[in-house]
Backbone as a printed PyTorch tensor [residue, N CA C, xyz], in Angstrom:
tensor([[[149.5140,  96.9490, -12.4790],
         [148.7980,  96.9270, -11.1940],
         [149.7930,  97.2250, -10.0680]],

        [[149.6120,  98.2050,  -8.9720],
         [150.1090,  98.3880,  -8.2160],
         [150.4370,  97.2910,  -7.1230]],

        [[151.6030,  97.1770,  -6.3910],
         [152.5290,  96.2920,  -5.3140],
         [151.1600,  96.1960,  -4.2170]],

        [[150.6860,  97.2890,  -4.1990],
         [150.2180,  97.2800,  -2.5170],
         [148.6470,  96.5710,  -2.8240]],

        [[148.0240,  97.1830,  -4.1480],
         [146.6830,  96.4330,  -4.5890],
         [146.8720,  95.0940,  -4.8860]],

        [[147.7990,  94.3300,  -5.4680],
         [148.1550,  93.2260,  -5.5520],
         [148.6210,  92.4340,  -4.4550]],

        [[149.2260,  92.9750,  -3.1580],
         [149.5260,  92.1840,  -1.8320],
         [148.0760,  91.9260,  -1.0790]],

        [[146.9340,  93.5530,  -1.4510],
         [145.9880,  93.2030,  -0.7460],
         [145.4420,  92.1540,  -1.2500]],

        [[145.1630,  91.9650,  -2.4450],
         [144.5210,  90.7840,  -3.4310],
         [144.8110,  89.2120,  -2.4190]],

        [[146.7170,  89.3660,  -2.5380],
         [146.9310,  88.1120,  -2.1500],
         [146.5140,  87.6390,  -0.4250]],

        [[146.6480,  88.6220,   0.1940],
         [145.8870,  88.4300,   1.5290],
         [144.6540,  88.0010,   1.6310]],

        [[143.7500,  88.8430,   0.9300],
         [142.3140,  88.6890,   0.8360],
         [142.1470,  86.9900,   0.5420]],

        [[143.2930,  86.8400,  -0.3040],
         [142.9860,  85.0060,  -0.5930],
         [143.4760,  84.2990,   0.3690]],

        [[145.3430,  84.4580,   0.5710],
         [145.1470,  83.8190,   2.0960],
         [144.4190,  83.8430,   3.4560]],

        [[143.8010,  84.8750,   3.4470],
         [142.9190,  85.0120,   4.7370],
         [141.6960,  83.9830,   4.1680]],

        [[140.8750,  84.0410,   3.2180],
         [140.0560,  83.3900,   2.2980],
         [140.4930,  81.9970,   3.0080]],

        [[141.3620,  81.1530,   2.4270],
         [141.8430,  79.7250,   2.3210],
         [141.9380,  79.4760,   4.0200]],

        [[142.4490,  80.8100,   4.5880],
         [142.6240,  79.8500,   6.0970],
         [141.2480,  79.5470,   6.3700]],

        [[140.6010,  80.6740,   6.2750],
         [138.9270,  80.4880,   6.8220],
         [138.2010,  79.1460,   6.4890]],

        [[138.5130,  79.0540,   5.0340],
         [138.1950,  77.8820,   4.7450],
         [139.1260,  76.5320,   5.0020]],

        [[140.3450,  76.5070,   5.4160],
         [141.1530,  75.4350,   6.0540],
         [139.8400,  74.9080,   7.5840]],

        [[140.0510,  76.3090,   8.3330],
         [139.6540,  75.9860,   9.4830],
         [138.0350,  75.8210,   9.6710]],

        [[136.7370,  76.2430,   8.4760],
         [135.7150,  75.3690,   8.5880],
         [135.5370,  73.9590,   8.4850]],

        [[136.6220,  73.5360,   7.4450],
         [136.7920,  72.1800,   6.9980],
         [136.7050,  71.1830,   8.1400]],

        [[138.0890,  72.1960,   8.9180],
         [138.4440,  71.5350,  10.1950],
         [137.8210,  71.3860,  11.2040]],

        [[136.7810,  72.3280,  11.3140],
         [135.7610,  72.6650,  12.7580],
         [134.9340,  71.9640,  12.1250]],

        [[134.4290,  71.3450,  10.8240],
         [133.5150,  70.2060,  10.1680],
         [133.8790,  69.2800,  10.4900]],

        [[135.0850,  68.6560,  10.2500],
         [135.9290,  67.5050,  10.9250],
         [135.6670,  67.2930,  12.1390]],

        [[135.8580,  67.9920,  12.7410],
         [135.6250,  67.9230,  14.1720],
         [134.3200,  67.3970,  14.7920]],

        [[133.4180,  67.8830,  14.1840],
         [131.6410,  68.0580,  14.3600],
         [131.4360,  66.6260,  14.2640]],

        [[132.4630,  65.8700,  13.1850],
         [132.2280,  64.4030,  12.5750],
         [132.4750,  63.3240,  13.4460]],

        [[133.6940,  64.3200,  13.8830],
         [134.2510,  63.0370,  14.4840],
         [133.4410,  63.0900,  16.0100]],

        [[133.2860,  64.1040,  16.3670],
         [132.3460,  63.9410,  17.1290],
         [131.3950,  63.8370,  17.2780]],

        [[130.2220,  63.4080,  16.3180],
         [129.3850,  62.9110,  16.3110],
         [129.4850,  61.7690,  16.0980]],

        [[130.6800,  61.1100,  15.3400],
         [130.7050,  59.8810,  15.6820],
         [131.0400,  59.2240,  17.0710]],

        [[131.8760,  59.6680,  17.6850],
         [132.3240,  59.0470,  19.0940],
         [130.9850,  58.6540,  20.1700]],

        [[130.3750,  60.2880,  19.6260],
         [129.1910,  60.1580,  20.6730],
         [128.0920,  59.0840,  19.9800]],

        [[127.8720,  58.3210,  18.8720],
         [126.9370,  57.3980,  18.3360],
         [128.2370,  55.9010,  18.4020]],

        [[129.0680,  56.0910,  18.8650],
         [130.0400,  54.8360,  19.1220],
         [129.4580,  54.9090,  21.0260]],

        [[130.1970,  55.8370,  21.5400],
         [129.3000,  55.7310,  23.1630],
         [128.2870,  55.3870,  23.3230]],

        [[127.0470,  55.6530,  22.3860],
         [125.5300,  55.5410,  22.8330],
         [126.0650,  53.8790,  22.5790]],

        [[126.0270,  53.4180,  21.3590],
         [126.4340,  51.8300,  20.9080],
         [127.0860,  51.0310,  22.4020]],

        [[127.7480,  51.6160,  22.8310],
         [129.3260,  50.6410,  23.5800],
         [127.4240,  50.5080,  24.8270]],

        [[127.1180,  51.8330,  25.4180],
         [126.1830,  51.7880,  26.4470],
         [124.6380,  50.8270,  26.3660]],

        [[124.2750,  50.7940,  25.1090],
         [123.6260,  49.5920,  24.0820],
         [123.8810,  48.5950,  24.9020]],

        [[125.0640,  48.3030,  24.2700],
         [125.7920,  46.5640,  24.3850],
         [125.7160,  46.3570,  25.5880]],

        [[126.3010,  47.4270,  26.7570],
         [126.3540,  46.6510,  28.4250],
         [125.1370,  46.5410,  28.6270]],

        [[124.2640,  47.6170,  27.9530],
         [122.8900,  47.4240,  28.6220],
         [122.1250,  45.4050,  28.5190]],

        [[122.1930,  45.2990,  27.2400],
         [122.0740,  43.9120,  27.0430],
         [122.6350,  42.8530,  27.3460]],

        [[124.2060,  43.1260,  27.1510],
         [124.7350,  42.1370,  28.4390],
         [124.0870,  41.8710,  30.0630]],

        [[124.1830,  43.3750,  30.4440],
         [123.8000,  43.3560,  31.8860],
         [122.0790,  41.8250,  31.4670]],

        [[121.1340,  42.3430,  30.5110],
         [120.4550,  42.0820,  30.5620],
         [120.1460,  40.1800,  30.3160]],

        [[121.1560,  40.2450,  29.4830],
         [121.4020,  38.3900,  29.0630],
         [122.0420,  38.1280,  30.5470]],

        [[122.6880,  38.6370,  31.3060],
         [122.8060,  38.2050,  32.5850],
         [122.0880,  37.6050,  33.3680]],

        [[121.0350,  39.2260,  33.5990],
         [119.9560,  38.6850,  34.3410],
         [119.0790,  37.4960,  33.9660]],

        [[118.8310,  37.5440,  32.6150],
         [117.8080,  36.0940,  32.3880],
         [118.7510,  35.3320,  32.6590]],

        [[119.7250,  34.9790,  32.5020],
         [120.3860,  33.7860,  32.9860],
         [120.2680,  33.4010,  34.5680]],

        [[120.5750,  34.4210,  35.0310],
         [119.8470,  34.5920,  36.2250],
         [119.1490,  33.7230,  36.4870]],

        [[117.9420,  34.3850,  36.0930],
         [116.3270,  33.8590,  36.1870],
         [116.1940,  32.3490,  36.0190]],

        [[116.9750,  32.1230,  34.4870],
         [117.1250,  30.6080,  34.4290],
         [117.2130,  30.0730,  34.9420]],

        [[118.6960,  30.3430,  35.7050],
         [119.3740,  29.3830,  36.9900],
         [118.1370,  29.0200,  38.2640]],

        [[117.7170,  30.2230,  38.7350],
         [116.5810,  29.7890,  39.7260],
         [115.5240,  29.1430,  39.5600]],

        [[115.0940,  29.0970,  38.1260],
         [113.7550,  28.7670,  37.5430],
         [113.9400,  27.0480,  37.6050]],

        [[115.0290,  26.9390,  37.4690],
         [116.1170,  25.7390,  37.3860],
         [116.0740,  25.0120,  38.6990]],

        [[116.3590,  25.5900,  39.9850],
         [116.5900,  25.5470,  41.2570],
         [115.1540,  25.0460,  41.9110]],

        [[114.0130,  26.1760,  41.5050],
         [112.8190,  26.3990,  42.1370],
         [112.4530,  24.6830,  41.5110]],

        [[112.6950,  24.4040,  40.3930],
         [112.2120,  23.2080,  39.9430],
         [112.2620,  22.0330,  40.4450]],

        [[113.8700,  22.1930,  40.6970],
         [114.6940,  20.8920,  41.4510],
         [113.8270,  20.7090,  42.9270]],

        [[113.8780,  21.8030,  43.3270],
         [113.1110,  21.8610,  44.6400],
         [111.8810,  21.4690,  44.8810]],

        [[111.3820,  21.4700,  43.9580],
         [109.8710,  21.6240,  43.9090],
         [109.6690,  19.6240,  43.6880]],

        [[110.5020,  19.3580,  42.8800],
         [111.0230,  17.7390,  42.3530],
         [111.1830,  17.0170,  43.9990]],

        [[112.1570,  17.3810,  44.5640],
         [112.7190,  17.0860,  45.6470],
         [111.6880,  16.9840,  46.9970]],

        [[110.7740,  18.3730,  46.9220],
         [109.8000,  18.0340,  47.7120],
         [109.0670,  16.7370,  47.7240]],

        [[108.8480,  16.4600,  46.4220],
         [107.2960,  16.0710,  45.8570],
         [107.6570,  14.4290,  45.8780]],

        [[109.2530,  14.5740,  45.8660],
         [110.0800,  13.1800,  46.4080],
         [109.7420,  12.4510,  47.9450]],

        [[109.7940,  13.5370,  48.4770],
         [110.0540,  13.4630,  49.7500],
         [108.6690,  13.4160,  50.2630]],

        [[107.6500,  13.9100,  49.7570],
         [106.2210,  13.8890,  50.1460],
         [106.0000,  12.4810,  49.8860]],

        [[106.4890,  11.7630,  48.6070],
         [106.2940,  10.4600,  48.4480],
         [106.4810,   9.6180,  49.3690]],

        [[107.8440,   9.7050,  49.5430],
         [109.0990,   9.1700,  50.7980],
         [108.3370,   8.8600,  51.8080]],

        [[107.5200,  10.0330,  52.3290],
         [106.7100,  10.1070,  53.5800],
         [105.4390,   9.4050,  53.5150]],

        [[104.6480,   9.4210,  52.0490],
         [103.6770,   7.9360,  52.2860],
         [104.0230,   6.9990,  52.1020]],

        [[104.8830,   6.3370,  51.5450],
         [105.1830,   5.1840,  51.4250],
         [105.5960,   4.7750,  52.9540]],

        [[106.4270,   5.6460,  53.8600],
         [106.7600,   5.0000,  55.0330],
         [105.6610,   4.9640,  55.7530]],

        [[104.3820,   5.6740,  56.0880],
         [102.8920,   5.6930,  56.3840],
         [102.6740,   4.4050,  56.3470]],

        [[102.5950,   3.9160,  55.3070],
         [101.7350,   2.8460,  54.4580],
         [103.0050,   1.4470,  55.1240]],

        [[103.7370,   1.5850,  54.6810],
         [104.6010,   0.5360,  55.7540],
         [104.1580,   0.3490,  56.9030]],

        [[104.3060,   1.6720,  57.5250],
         [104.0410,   1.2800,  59.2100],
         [102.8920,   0.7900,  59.0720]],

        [[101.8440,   1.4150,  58.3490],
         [100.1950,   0.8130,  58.3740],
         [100.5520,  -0.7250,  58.3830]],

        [[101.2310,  -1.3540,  57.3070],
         [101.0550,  -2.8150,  57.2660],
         [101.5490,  -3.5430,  58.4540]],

        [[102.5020,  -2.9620,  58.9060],
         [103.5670,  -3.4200,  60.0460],
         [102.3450,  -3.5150,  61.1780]],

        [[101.6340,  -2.6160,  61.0970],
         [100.6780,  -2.7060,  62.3190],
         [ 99.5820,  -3.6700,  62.0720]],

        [[ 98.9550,  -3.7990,  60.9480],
         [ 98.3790,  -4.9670,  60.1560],
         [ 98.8230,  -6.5580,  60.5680]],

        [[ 99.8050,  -6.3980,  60.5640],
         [100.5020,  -8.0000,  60.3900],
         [100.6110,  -8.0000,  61.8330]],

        [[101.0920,  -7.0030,  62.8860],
         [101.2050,  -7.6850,  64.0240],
         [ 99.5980,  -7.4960,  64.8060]],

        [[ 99.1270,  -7.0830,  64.1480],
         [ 97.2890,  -7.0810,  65.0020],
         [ 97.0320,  -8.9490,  64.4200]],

        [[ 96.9410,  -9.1830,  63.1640],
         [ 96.7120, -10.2990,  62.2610],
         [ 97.5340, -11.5100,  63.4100]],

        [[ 98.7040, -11.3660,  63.5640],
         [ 99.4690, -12.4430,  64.4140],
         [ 98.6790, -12.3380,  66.1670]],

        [[ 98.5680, -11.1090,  66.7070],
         [ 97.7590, -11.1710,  67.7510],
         [ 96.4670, -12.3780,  67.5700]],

        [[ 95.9590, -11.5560,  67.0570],
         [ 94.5640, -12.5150,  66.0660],
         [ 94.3930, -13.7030,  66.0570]],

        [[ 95.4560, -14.0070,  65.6300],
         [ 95.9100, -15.7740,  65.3100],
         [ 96.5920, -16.3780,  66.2440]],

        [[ 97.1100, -15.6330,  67.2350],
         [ 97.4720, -16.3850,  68.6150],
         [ 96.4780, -16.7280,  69.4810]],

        [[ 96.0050, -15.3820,  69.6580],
         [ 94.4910, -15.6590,  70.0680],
         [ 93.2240, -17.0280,  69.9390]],

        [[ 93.5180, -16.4940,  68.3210],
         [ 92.5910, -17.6390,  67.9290],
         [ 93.1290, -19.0510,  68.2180]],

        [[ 94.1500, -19.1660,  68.4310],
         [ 95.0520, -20.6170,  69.1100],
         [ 94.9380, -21.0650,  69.8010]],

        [[ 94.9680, -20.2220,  71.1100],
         [ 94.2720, -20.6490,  72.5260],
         [ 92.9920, -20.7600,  72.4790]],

        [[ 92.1720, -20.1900,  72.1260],
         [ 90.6740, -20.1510,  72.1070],
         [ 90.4960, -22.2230,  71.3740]],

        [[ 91.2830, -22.3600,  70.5390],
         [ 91.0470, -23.8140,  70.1590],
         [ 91.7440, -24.2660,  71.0370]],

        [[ 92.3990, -24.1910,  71.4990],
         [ 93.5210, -25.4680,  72.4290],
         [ 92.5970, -25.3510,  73.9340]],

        [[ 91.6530, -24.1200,  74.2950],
         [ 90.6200, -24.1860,  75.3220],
         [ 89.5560, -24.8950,  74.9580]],

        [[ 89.0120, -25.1320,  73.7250],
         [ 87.7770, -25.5570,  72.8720],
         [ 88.1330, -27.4920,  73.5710]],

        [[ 89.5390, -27.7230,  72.9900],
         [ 90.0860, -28.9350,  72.8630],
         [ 90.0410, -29.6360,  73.8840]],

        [[ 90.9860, -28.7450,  74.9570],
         [ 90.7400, -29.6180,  76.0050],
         [ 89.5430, -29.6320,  76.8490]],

        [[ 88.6740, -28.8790,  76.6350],
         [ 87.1390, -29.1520,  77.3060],
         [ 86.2530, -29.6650,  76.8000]],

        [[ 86.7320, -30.1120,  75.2050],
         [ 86.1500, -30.8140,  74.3460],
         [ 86.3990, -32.4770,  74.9300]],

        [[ 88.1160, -32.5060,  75.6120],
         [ 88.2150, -33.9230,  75.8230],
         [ 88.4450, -34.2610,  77.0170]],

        [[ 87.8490, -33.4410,  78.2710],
         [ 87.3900, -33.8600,  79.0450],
         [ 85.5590, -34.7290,  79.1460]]])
């Protein structure tokens, strides 16, 4: 076999092998980049749900707050009849003592015109 038919041979194969080196490689590539980009979508996933366990916590906290508040009012609405109801008696007892002073003199007038 001739030098020059036999060099073409061997070219034809190294040209062959690179082609196929460098699909391998441009496959590789395709991989790895398709993985990075399904690792990115993932990483953007995760903040998304963080962000999102945030917010309900969030929510918690106020739901939490609105409660206390709502407690605190309903305290304080109390607070405010009970002092009502005090003063009511306070005014009770001193009408009742009027009453009964009253009614004191009215006998001690009865008495002494009784003992004249």
């Amino acid at each position: 076999m001739p030098a020059s038919i036999l060099r073409n041979k061997q070219m034809t194969q190294v040209s062959q092998l690179l082609r196929q080196i460098q699909q391998q490689q441009q496959e590789q590539q395709r991989h790895q980049q398709e993985q990075q980009e399904q690792q990115r979508r993932q990483q953007e996933q995760q903040e998304q749900q963080r962000r999102q366990q945030e917010q309900q916590e969030q929510q918690r906290r106020q739901q939490e707050q609105q409660e206390q508040q709502r407690r605190q009012q309903e305290q304080q609405e109390q607070q405010r009849r009970q002092q009502e109801q005090q003063e009511q008696q306070r005014r009770q007892q001193e009408q009742q003592e009027q009453q009964r002073q009253a009614n004191n003199k009215l006998q001690e007038t009865n008495d002494s015109l009784q003992s004249q």
